[in-house]
N, C-alpha and C positions, 0 to 999 in steps of 0.2 A: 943826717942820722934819722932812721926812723922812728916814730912815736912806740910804737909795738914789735919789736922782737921774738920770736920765737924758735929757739934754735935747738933743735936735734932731740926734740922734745919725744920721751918714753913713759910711757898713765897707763897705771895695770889699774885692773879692778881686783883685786885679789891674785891669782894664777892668768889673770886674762889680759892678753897684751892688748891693750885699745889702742894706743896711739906708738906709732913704730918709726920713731925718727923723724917726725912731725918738724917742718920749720917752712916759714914763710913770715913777711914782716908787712904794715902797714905803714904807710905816711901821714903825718899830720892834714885832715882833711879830706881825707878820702871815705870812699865808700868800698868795702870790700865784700864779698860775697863769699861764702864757705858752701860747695854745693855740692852732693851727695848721696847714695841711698839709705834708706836704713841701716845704724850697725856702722857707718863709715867712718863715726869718730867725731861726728860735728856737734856735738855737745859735749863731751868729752873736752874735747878744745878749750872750749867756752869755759868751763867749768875748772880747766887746769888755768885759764889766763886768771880768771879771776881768784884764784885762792879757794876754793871749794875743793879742788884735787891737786895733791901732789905733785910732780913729775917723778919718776925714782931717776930718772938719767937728762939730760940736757939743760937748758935755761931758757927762761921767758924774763927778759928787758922792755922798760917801760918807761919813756921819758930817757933813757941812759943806764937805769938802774933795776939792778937783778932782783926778783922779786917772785922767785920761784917760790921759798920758804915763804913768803908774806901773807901774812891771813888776813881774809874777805875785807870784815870791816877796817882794816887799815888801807888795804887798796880803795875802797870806797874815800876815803878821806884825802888818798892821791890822785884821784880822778878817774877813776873807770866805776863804771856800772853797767847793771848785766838786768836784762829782761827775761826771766827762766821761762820758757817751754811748759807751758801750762796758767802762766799767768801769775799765780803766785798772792794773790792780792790775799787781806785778812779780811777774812770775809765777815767776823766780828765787829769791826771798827769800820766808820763812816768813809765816807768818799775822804772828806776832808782830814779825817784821820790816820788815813793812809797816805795822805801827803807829807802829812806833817814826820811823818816816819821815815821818810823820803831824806829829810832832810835834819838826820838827829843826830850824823858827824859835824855838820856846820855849826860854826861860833860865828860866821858873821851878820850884820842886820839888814840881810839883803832876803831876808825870807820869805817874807810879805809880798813882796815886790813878785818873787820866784812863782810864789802861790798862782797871782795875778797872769803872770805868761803861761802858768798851766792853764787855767783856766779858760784863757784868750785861745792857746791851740786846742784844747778842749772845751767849748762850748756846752757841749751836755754836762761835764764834770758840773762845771757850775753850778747846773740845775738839780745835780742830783747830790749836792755835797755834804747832807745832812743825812741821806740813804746809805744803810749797808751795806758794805763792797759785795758781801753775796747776795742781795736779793739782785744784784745789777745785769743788764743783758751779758753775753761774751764777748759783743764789741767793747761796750762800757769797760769791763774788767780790763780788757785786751788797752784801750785807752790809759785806764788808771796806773797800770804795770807799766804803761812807758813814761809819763808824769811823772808817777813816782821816782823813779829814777832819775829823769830831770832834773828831780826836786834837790840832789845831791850836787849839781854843778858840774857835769860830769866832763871829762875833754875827750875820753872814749867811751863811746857806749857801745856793751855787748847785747844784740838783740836775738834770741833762741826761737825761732819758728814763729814770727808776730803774725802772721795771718793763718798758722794751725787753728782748725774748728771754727773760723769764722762765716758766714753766708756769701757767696762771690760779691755781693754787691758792696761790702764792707772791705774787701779786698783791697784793690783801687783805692780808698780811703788811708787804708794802714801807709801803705806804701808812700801815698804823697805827701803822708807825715814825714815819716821818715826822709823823703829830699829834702823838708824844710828844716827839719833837726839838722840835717848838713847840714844845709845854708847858711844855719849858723851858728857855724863854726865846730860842729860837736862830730868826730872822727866815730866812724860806726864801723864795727864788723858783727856783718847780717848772717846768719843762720837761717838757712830759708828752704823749705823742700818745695814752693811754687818757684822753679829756677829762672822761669820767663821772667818773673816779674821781678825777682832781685837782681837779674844782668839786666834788666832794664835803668835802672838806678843806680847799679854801682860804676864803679871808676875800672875795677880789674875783680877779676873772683879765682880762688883757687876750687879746683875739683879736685875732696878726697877719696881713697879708696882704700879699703882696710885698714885706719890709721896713717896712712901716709898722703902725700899729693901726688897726685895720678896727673895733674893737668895745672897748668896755671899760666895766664894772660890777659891782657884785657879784656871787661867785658862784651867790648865791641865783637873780638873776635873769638871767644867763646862763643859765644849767639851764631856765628859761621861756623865753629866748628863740628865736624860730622859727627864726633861720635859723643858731644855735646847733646848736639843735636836728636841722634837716635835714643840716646841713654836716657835723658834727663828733659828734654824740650818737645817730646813725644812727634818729632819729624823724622817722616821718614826719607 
């Protein structure tokens, strides 16, 4: 059975059909890639898995269990966390106080602990964990939005454009986070409009297209495919 479900999934935004019979599923451990252009429904997605939008028609399962109706902070608490497309951070409150918010469904006393692994995968974090989430670079923010979420225990984590607006040299960075957040053990589906670089790392990706899946394969052979290739991988 797979960890993620999404079956026959319908997300209006008022009169506007965004997502049109939407289904594709995820396994425990993998890496999946949601690829696209503008408008094609890839945060939409994201936003209906995690309890932020409704569906009006189909079902999203998770673990076994339907959780169409389920709101945010209760999915948070069953293990998914999502990294919104902009970053998200509170730019009020410290590095370290955006961890700590990270992690404010947890009752168990493994927090500290938790802290300590952000930290270890983010290095600067540490340094800067007494600073402002908004005086911080875009990388830095870009870092603390995926930490933070972390910081919840997650078993799937939804990630929305992690490398929008960052400098290419920062690129490459995000990304190698992210194989290691596989590694271990934490089931990811990536949102990514840099498509090289998400079929480089995932396991399969689907390609949507006005709310629906237009494509879906592994990513080996997406990366061959032509109109992959023409559309989205700028090969001609």
């Amino acid at each position: 059975m797979a960890l993620l479900e999404v079956n026959d999934i319908h997300t209006y935004y008022g009169n506007i059909h965004a997502l049109k019979g939407l289904s594709f599923e995820v396994d425990a451990g993998e890496i999946i890639a949601l690829i696209g252009s503008n408008g094609a429904g890839k945060t939409t997605t994201l936003r209906t898995i995690s309890g932020l939008m409704a569906p009006r028609e189909g079902s999203v399962s998770y673990d076994g269990e339907e959780i169409s109706r389920t709101r945010a902070d209760l999915l948070v608490s069953k293990g998914i966390s999502m990294v919104p497309e902009g970053r998200g951070v509170f730019a009020k409150l410290t590095v370290e106080e955006n961890l700590d918010m990270g992690a404010y469904v947890r009752q168990d006393s493994d927090v500290k602990e938790d802290l300590k692994s952000a930290f270890s995968l983010f290095p600067r974090l540490e340094e800067r964990k007494k600073q402002f989430a908004g005086t911080l670079s875009g990388g830095e923010q870009q870092m603390l939005a995926i930490a933070r979420a972390l910081m919840s225990k997650p078993r799937l984590l939804l990630l929305d454009e992690p490398s929008m607006g960052l400098a290419p040299v920062l690129v490459d960075g995000v990304f190698d986070t992210v194989q290691r957040i596989a590694n271990d053990g934490v089931t990811i589906l990536l949102v990514e409009q840099n498509a090289h670089m998400a079929l480089q790392i995932a396991d399969r990706g689907y390609v949507l297209q006005s709310g629906e899946v237009a494509i879906s394969d592994t990513a080996a052979n997406l990366q061959q495919n032509e109109t992959v290739q023409k559309t989205y991988l700028g090969i001609d």
